[in-house]
N, C-alpha and C positions, 0 to 999 in steps of 0.2 A: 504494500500500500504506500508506501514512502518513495518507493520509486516509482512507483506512477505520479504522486504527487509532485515528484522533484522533475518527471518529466513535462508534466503541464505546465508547471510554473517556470520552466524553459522555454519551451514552445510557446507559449504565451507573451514571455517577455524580453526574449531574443530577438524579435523583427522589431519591438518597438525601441530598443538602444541603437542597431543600425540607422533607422530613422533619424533618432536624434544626434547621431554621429555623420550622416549628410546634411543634416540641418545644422551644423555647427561649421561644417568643411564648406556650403556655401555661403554663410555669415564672415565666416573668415575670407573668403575672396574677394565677396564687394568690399568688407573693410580694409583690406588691403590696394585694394584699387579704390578708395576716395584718399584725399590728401584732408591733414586735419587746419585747417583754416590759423589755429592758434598757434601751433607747434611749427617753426620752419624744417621743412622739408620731411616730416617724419607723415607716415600715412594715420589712418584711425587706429588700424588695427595696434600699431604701434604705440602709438599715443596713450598716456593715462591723464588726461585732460578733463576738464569738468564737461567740454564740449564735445572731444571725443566720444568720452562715456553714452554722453546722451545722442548722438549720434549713433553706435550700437544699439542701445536701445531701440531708437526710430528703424532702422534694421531689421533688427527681432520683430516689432509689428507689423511692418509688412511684411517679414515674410511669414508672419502668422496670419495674414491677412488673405493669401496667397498672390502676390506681386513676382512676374518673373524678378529674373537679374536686370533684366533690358530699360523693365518700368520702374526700381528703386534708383538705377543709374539716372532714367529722365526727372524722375523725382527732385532727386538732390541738383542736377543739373538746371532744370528751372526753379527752383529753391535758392541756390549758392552761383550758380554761373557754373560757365563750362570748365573751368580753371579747380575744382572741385574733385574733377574724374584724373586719375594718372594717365589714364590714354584715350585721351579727349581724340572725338573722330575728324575725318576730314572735312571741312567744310571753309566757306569763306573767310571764317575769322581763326583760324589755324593754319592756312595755307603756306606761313611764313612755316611756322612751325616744323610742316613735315618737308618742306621747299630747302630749305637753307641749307641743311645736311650736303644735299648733292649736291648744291651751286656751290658752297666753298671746294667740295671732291673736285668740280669740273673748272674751278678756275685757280686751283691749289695745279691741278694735272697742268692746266694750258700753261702757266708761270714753268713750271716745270720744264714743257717740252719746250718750249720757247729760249729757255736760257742751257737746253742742251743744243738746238738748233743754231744758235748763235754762237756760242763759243767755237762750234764746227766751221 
């Protein structure tokens, strides 16, 4: 009788720990992808902030509320601004952002071949 019991109370409470074990791995993602507004350059998750904290928290409610990833990111993005997300998407007022990278590559290369061009 005891091990039937100790197999129900398995069975029963085994699927619901994995659950809250991907509901903690995705709480941990978004808050690693928001940056904490107070704290320079550390994310939420990092952060032990009075704002960070409550920022987890707001986290945990939607996603108790069931809010994908997609819709807490739009969330906080029109709440704080796009400056909020670590990997803010492409769009008009990022453009430098994802732009600049390659234009120094391609005029760091051009400088380059130009002063191996010329010494020749």
């Amino acid at each position: 009788m005891k091990l039937f019991i100790f197999f129900l109370f398995f069975i029963l409470f085994f699927p619901l720990s994995i659950l809250n074990a991907q509901e903690n791995d995705k709480k941990n993602e978004i808050t690693k992808n928001l940056r904490c507004l107070i704290c320079q350059g550390q994310s939420v998750y990092d952060s032990d902030s009075e704002f960070a904290n409550s920022l987890k928290i707001v986290v945990d409610k939607k996603l108790e509320e069931g809010l994908s990833e997609d819709q807490i990111y739009e969330y906080f993005k029109t709440k704080y601004g796009e400056w909020i997300l670590y990997d803010p998407g492409l769009n008009k007022n990022t453009y430098i952002l994802w732009l600049l990278p390659i234009l120094i590559f391609l005029i760091g290369g051009a400088i380059i071949y130009k002063s191996f061009i010329v010494k020749k």
